[in-house]
C-alpha positions as CSV (number, residue, x, y, z in Angstrom):
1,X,-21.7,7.8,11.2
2,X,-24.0,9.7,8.6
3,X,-25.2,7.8,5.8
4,X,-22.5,10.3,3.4
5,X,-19.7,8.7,5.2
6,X,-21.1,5.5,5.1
7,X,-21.3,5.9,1.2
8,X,-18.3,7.2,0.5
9,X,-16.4,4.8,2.3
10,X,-14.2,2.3,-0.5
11,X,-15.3,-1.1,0.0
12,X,-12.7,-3.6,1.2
13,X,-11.9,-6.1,-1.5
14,X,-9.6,-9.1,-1.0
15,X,-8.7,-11.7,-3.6
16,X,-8.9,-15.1,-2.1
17,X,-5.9,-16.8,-4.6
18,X,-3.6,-15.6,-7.6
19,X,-3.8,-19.3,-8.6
20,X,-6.7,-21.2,-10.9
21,X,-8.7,-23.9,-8.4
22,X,-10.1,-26.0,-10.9
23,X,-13.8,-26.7,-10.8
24,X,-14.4,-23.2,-8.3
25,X,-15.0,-20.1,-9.2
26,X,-12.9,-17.9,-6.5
27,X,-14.5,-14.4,-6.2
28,X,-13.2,-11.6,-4.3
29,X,-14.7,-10.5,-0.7
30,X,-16.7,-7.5,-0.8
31,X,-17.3,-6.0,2.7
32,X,-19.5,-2.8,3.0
33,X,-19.5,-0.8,6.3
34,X,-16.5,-1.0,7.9
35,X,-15.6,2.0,9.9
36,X,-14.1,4.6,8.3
37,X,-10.8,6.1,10.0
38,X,-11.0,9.6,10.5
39,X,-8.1,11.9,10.6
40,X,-6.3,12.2,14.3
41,X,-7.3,8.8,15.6
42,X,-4.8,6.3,16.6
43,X,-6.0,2.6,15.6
44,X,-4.1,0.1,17.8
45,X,-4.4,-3.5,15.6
46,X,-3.2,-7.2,16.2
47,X,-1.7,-8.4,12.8
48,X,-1.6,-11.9,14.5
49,X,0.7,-13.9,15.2
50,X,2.8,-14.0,11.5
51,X,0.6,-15.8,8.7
52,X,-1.1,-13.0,6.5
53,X,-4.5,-14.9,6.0
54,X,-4.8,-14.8,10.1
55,X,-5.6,-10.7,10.0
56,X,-9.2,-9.5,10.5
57,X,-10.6,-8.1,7.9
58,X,-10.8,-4.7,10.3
59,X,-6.9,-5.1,10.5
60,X,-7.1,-4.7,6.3
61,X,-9.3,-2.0,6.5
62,X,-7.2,0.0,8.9
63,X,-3.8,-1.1,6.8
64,X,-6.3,0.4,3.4
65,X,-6.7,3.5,5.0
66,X,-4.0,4.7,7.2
67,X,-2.0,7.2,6.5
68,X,1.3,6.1,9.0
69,X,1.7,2.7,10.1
70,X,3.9,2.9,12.8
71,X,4.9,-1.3,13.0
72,X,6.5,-3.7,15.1
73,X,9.2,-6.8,14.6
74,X,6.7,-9.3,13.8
75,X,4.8,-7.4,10.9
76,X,5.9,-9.2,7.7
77,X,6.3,-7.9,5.2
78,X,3.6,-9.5,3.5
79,X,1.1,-7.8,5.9
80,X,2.8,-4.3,4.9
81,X,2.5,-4.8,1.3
82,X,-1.4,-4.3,2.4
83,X,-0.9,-0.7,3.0
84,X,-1.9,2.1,0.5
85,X,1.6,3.3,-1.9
86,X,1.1,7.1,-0.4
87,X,1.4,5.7,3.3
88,X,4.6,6.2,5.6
89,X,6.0,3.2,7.0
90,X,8.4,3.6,10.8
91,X,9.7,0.5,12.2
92,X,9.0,0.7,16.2
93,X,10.0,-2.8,16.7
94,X,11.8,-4.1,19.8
95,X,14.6,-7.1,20.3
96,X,16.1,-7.8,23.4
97,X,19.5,-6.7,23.5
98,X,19.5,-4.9,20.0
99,X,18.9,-1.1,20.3
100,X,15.4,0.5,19.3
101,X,12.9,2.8,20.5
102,X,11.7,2.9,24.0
103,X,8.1,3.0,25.1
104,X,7.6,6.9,25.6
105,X,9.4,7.7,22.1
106,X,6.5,5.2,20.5
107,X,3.6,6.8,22.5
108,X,5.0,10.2,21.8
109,X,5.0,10.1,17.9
110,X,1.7,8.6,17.7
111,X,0.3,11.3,19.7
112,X,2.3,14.3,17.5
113,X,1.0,12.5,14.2
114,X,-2.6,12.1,15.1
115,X,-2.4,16.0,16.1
116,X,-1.1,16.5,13.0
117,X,-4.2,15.0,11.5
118,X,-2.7,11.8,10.1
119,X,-4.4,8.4,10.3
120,X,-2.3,6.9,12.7
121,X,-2.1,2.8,12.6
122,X,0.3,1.3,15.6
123,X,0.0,-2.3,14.2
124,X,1.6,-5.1,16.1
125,X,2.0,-8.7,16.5
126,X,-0.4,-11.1,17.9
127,X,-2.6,-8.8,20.2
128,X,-2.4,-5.3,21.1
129,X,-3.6,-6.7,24.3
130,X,-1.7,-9.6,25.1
131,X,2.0,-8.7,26.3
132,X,1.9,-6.1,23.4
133,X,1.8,-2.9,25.5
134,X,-1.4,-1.9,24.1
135,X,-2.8,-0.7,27.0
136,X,-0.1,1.5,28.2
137,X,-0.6,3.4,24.7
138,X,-4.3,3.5,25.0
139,X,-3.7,5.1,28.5
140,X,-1.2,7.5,27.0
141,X,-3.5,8.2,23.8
142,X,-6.6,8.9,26.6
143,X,-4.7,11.2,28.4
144,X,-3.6,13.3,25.5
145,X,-7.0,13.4,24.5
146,X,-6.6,11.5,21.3
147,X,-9.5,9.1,19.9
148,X,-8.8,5.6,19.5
149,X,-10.1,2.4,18.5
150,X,-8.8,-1.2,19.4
151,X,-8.6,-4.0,16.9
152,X,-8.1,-7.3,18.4
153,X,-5.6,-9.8,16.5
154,X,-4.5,-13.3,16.9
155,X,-2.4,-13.8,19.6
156,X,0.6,-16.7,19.2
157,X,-0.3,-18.4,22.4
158,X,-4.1,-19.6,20.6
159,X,-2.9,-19.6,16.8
160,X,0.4,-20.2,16.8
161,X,-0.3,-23.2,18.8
162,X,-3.3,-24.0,17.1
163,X,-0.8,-24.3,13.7
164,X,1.2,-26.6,15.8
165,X,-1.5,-28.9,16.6
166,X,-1.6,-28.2,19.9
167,X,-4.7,-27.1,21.6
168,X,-4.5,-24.4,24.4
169,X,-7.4,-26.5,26.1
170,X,-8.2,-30.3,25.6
171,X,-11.9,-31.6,27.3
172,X,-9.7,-34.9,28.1
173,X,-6.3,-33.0,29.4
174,X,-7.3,-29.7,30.9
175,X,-9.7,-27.5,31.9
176,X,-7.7,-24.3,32.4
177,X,-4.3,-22.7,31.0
178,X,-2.3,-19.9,32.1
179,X,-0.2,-17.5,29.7
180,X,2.5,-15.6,31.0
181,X,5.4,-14.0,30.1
182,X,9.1,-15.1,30.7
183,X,11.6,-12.8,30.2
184,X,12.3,-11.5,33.6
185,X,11.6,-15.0,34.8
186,X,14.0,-15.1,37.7
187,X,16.2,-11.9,37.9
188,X,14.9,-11.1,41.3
189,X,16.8,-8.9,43.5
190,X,17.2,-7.1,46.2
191,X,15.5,-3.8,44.3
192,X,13.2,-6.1,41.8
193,X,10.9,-8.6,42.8
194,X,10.1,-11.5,41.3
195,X,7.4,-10.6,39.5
196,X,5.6,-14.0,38.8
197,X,4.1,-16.8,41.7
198,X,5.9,-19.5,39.6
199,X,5.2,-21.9,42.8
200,X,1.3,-20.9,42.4
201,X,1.5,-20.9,38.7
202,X,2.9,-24.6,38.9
203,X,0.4,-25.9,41.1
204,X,-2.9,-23.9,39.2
205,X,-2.3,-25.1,35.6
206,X,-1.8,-27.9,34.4
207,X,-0.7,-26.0,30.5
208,X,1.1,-23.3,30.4
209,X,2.0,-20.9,27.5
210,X,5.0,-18.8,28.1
211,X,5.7,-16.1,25.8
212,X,9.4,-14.0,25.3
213,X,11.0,-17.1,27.2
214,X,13.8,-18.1,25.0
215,X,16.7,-16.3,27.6
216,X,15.2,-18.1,30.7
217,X,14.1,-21.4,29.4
218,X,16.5,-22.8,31.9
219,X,15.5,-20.8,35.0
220,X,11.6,-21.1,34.3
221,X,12.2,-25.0,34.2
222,X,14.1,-25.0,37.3
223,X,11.2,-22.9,38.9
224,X,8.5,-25.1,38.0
225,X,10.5,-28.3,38.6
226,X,11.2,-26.7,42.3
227,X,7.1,-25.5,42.5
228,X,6.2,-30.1,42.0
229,X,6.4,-30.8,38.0
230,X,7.6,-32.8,36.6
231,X,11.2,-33.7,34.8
232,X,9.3,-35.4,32.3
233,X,6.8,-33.4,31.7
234,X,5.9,-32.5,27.7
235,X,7.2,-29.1,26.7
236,X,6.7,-27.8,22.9
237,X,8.9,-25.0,21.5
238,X,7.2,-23.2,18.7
239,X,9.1,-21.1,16.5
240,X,8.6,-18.2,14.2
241,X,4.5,-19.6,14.1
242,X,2.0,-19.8,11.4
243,X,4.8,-18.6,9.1
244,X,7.2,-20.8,6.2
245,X,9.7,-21.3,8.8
246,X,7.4,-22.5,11.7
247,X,9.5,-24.6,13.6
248,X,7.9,-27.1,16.2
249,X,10.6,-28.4,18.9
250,X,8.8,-30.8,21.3
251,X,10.4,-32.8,24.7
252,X,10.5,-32.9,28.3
253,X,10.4,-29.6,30.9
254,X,13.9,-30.5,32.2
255,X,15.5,-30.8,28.5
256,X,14.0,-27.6,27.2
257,X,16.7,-25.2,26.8
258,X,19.0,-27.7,25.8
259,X,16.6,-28.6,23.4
260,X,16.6,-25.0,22.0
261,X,20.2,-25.3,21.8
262,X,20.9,-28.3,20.0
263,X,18.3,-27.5,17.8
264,X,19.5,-23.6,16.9
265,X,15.5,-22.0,18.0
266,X,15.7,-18.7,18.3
267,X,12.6,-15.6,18.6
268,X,9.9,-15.3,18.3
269,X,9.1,-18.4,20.0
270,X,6.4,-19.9,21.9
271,X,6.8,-22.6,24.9
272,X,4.1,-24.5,26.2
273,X,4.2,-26.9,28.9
274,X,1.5,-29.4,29.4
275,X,-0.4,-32.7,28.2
276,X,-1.7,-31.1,25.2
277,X,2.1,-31.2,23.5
278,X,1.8,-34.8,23.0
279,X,-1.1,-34.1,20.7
280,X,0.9,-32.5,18.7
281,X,2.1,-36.0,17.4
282,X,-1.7,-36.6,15.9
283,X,-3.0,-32.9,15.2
284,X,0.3,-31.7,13.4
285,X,-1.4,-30.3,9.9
286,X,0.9,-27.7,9.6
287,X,4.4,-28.1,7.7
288,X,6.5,-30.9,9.0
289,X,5.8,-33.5,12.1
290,X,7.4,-32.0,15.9
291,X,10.6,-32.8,16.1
């Protein structure tokens, strides 16, 4: 980047609070040298996983700069509000069972729009990289010779359980954790295979953090009850995360979709199963105690 750019790039300013602290002075954040986004690159950010404060401040940038943010379900609208008033706004986002875009209709518009010269953001929840399908559109975006640049978010698996007060890892409970994702958790057949080793997945980790589970709760339980745990095991359902309406559902492995029944959760939701739910009793700093 020449030192031109560089200067006339606008600095990023964010105001900590609308509200008086008494006693402390709050001062906006001034950050010089963030990257400048040049016309006919696609940036591919994590908003995190709901709470506006959890964004990088390279996530701002981009949402400061871009001239299409092409968005997902879990973008609030708090995070769009972020975005320059001349800059177009398409929802891309995707709910099972509801009707909306498919994969090749996203990957196709953000390549047109970038060859258009726009400043194409494709700005999704938690991580681009973390059952977000960023790395099919970076794939896509290389192969049709468009520039890109990948800014890492939050995912809900770390911070929506961290606003829980559950730790993915624990020195005293466990040394390792597995994230996977559940919603073709058992709907093998005779032309799909089942596309998780829930037996090895049982026996490896002692947590695990499903995401996009809510459908199969049931079946994923029965798996990993067949596989050696536990009935009793602690299980933590974590809804709409890090957000106003955070809900935090916690029981054992063989209750848990009747506990998301009786108890109304619905998407986006996080499930984790393990020894670190029961911390959650202790650690909860977040809204109201697990239920």
């Amino acid at each position: 980047m020449s030192n031109d750019e560089t200067a006339a790039q606008e600095i990023v300013r964010l105001t900590l609070s609308d509200q008086p602290v008494p006693d402390i002075q709050m001062p906006d954040i001034q950050m010089e040298g963030l990257p400048i986004f040049e016309p006919g690159w696609v940036w591919l950010a994590g908003a995190g996983p709901g709470d506006p404060g959890l964004l990088t401040l390279h996530a701002v940038n981009a949402l400061k700069q871009a001239d299409c943010v092409v968005y997902d379900a879990l973008v609030s609208e708090d995070i769009l509000s972020l975005v320059r008033p001349s800059a177009e706004l398409i929802y891309a986002g995707k709910r099972g069972g509801k009707p909306s875009w498919n994969q090749n209709d996203i990957t196709n518009r953000l390549i047109d729009m970038a060859r258009d010269g726009k400043r194409v953001l494709r700005l999704k929840g938690g991580d681009p990289f973390i059952f977000g399908r960023g790395g099919e559109e970076a794939q896509s975006l290389v192969a049709a010779d468009i520039s890109f640049r990948l800014i890492p978010g939050i995912s809900a698996g770390i911070g929506g359980l961290g606003y829980a007060g559950i730790p993915a890892t624990h020195r005293e409970v466990n040394h390792a954790v597995t994230f996977v994702t559940g919603h073709l958790a058992g709907k093998s057949s005779a032309a799909q295979v089942e596309l998780l080793d829930w037996q090895a997945i049982a026996k490896a980790s002692p947590v695990i953090v499903i995401y996009m589970a809510m459908s199969r709760l049931a079946v994923i339980a029965d798996l990993l009850m067949a596989a050696g745990r536990k009935a009793e095991e602690p299980v933590a359902i974590v809804t709409h995360a890090t957000t106003a309406k955070q809900r935090v559902v916690t029981g054992q492995l063989s209750q848990a979709a009747h506990l998301a029944q009786q108890h109304e959760l619905e998407p986006p939701s996080i499930i984790v199963i393990g020894g670190v739910v029961d911390l959650a009793e202790t650690l909860n700093w977040f809204g109201s105690k697990p239920a």
